[in-house]
C-alpha positions, 0 to 999 in steps of 0.5 A: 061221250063214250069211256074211251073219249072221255079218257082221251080228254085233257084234264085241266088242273091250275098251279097251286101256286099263283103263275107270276109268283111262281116265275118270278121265284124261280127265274129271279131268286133262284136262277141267275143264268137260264142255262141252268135249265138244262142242269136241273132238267139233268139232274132230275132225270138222274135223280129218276134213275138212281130211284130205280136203281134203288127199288130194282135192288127188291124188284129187278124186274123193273130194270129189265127191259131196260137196264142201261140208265141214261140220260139222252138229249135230242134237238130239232131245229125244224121244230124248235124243241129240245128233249131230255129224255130218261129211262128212270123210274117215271111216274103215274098220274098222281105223281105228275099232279103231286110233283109238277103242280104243286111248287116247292115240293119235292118229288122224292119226297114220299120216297124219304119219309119210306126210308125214315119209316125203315126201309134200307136205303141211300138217302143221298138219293134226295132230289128237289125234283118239283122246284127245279123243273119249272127253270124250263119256263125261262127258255121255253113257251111251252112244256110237255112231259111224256112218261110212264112209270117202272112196273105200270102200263098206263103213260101219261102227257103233261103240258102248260105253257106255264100260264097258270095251268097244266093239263094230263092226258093218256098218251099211248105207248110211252116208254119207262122213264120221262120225256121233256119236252121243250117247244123253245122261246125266239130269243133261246135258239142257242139251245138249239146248237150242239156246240152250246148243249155240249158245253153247259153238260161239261160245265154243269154235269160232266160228273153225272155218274150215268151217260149223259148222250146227245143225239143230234140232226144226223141221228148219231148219238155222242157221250156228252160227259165222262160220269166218273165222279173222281172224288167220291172214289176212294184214295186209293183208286185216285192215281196222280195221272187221274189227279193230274187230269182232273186238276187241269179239267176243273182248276183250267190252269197249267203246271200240276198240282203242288198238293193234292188233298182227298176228303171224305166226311162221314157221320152226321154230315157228309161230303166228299171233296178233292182239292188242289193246291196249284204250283204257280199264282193263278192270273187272278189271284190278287183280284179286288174281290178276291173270290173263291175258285172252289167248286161246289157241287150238290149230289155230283150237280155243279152249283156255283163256283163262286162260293164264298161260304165254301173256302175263306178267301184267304185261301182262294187260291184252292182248286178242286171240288166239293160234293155234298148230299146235305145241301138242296139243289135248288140253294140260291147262292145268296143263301149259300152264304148264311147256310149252316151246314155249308158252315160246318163244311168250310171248317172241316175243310179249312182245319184239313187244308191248313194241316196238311199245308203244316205236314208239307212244312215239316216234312219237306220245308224246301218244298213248301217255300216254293208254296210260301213264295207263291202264296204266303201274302195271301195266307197271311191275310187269314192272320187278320181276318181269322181268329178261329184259325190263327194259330194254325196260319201262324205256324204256317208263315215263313218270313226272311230276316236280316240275318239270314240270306235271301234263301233263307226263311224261318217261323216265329218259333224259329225268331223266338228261339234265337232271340240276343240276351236282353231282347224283349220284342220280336222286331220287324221292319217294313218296305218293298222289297227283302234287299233293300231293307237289309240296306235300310238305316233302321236295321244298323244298330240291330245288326251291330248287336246281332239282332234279327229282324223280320223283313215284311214286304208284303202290304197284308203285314201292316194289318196282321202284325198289330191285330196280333200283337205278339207270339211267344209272349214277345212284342211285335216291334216295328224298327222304323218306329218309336225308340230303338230301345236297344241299351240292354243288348250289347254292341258286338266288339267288331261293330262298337264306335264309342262316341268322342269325348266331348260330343255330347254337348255338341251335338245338343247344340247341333240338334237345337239349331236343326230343331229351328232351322227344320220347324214345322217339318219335322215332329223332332229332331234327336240322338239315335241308338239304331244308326251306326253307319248312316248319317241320319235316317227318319222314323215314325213316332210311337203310334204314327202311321207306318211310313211305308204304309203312308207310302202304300195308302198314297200309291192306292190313291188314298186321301192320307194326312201327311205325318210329321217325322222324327229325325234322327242323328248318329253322334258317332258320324263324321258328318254329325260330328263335323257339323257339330263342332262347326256351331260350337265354333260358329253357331248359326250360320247359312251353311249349318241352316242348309245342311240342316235340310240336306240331312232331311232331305237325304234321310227322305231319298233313303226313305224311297221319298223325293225330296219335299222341295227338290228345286231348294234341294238342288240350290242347297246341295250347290251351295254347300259344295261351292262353298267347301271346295272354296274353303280348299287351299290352292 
């Protein structure tokens, strides 16, 4: 056997790691989906180049025959393959055996471990070169790579069938760079299909910051991705058209952006991030599981989209990117989740998103409202489930209030501030909508005495407000709960209805005989201090279930125990009073025992509850009507 054939021979080498293990690392743990392939086969190539960018800044001479870096992608239906090919820094024969036999090691390994010993450099030009590249064996049955590196004249082929082995051999007048080579599966011929490699590119890698160019069947080549990485640009390159574009590309939303936020974190960690904050609800916003829609890229590498580690889901409804050198590109997203360093990202991002969110309500607060009509019951649920944040989301909040107009929204600050001489609590009250709980009989008293109070429409309020407890040193106070507490605050003259004289004794008669007619269907039966027009109304005792949170628990199809109410009369009430000079007179007759239950019926229908028996409801409402026009002369 002469030199020359025993230089052509194929050497045989075996995987330093078992081949089942390998597969099933790769294809199980760290790829869910086998369209990833291409993204790291991708990634590498640019990896390859921005090495030679790197060593041509001491030897351009590495460049010269070639200087225009790029990435180009060749499909052939005939023979089934699909190329990656590059014009980067390539390697030698020890490296072909060093970074595709060896698994998880990296092919840029030797080259940080130069710049850690002081050479100058970018260390962002880390790569995970020797991982990444066995994802090729999910669609393909056999591998080839053909490659030469800058500045030596032999060129090498690689090849297994990912079966335990690879084997090198020469290969004649290759060119700078690599050449992937993949003879694909039966079941991956949608890789054969330019529409499918021009939207993985666009998904996963239309940032590269090199051209990315598909040469199909016609030997025309088209630029698959447009290699501008909009948000490691300084701000001042990043014009609202650009913004605007870019907004549409990565959120796929209508409208524009209502704000823009351009980070770059510097230092011992870095990142680079462009997010936004869109002018209208995403469709998905109040999804079950309320996922993240931030981008996360690694390198300008699209990783996931669906990060939970990356921004709190309080504020999922944040567009945008977020780039990072300090992450492998090989992170599964499980692991993502407890990554240190992305925790240390997400705190920087959050702190910048709430500040500028709180900039915008300073600055121009009738703009930012449209921001809280849209998204404030989302933001509110950080109020619950971060502590570390709390204060930053509480100056945030906007709420509207009995006293204001349906325009009109203040901060709790802005409550505080305004508080009645005597008040001791900060009072809210919970329901469906702003209208009709101006409406609601809880708030009368507190409007007679210029009380304001908070109107809580969204369902997250019944969480947050008694994780919170206070603000200000004051007490949340629910109005439709417990006693009103309102005796130290004067009534204002225009609304004061001193009660009759006289009717304190009867209406004691008059709630003894309801407490009996009512038995069991009510906790209590009492005076009120909250009422001033309405007859009666009915509230929660003091620890109970919120009513209108009993109400939402039932309409999720929650098993809720029903709780029993207090009811409470106004003494200074016609109805009341008529009805209580009625048992001083008569005492217990057919007419009180039904209007006993009308009042708690009528209090259940203000309520937004039916009555609890509407046949007995309807018999009652009869019987009392009939019997009133009888008692009615001629």
């Amino acid at each position: 056997m002469t030199a020359e054939t025993a230089a052509a021979t194929p050497e045989a080498f075996a995987f330093q790691a078992e081949t089942s293990k390998l597969l099933d690392l790769m294809i199980h743990s760290l790829y869910r989906e086998k369209e990833i392939f291409l993204r790291e086969l991708i990634s590498n190539a640019s990896d390859a180049c921005d090495k030679l960018r790197y060593a041509a800044l001491t030897k351009p001479e590495l460049l010269a025959d070639d200087p225009d870096l790029k990435v180009m992608i060749e499909l052939n239906q005939g023979k089934r393959t699909l190329v990656v090919t590059d014009n980067g820094i390539g390697m030698n024969r020890a490296e072909l055996i060093e970074n595709l036999g060896t698994i998880a090691r990296s092919g840029t390994e030797a080259f940080v471990k130069s710049l850690a010993e002081g050479k100058a450099g970018d260390v962002s030009l880390i790569g995970q070169f020797g991982v990444g590249f066995y994802s090729v064996f999910m669609v393909a049955d056999k591998v080839e790579v053909i490659t030469r590196k800058a500045g030596e004249s032999e060129s090498w082929r690689w090849e297994s069938a990912g079966r335990g082995k690879f084997t090198i051999v020469p290969e004649p007048e290759a060119k700078r760079g690599a050449s992937i080579v993949l003879h694909l599966r039966k079941d991956a011929d949608e890789f054969l299909a330019a529409e499918r490699i021009r939207h993985i590119v666009r998904t996963y890698s239309d940032h590269i910051a090199l051209p990315i160019k598909l040469l199909g069947e016609s030997r025309s080549t088209e630029t698959l991705n447009s290699a501008s990485a909009l948000w490691t640009r300084p701000k001042a390159e990043i014009t609202e058209e650009k913004a605007r574009e870019f907004y549409h590309h990565v959120a796929h939303m209508p409208g524009d952006p209502w704000l823009t936020i351009h980070l770059r974190a510097e230092g011992r960690m870095e990142y680079a991030a462009l997010l936004f904050v869109p002018d209208r609800r995403p469709f998905d916003l109040f999804e079950p599981d309320r996922r993240s829609r931030a981008k996360l890229y690694v390198k300008r590498v699209f990783i996931t989209d669906d990060c939970e580690g990356l921004l709190p889901r309080y504020l999922r409804f944040v567009r945008g990117v977020v780039d990072t050198s300090d992450l492998p590109l090989n992170i599964s997203r499980e692991t993502l989740q407890h990554n240190p360093l992305l925790a240390k990202i997400k705190t920087g991002l959050v702190k910048r998103v709430l500040g500028d969110l709180e900039k915008k309500a300073t600055e121009a607060a009738p703009d930012y409202l449209a921001f809280w009509k849209n998204f404030g019951a989302v933001v509110k649920e950080g109020l619950y489930e971060d502590q570390e944040n709390r204060a930053g989301l509480i100056k945030l909040a906007r709420f509207q209030s009995l006293n204001g107009g349906a325009e009109d929204w203040l901060s709790l600050d802005d409550y505080v501030a305004r508080l009645q001489e005597g008040q001791d609590a900060i009072y809210y009250i919970t329901g469906d909508s702003a209208e009709a709980l101006r409406k609601s009989p809880q708030v009368e008293g507190f409007r007679a005495r210029g009380v304001d109070v908070l109107l809580m429409t969204d369902a997250v309020d019944h969480f947050w407000l008694p994780s919170i407890g206070e603000h200000g040193g004051k007490q949340f106070r629910s109005v439709a709960q417990g006693s009103a507490d309102l005796d130290a605050i004067k009534v204002k003259e225009s609304d004061a209805k001193p009660e009759p004289a006289g009717a304190e004794g009867e209406l004691d008669k008059l709630i003894a005989l309801i407490k009996l007619s009512l038995g069991n269907a009510v906790k209590d039966v009492r005076r009120s201090a909250r009422l001033t027009d309405s007859a009666v109304c009915l509230v929660a005792d003091s620890g109970d279930l919120d009513m209108h949170l009993e109400r939402l628990l039932r309409t999720h199809q929650r098993e809720v125990a029903t709780q029993k109410r207090i009811l409470e009369l106004n003494p200074r009430h016609r109805l009341i009073r008529a009805l209580g000079t009625l048992v001083s007179k008569a005492g217990a007759s057919d007419t009180l025992e039904d209007a006993a239950h009308l009042l708690l019926d009528q209090a259940r229908i203000v309520e937004g509850e039916p009555p609890s028996d509407p046949a007995a409801f309807s018999r009652r409402l009869s019987a009392v009507l009939s019997r009133a026009f009888e008692a009615q002369p001629g």
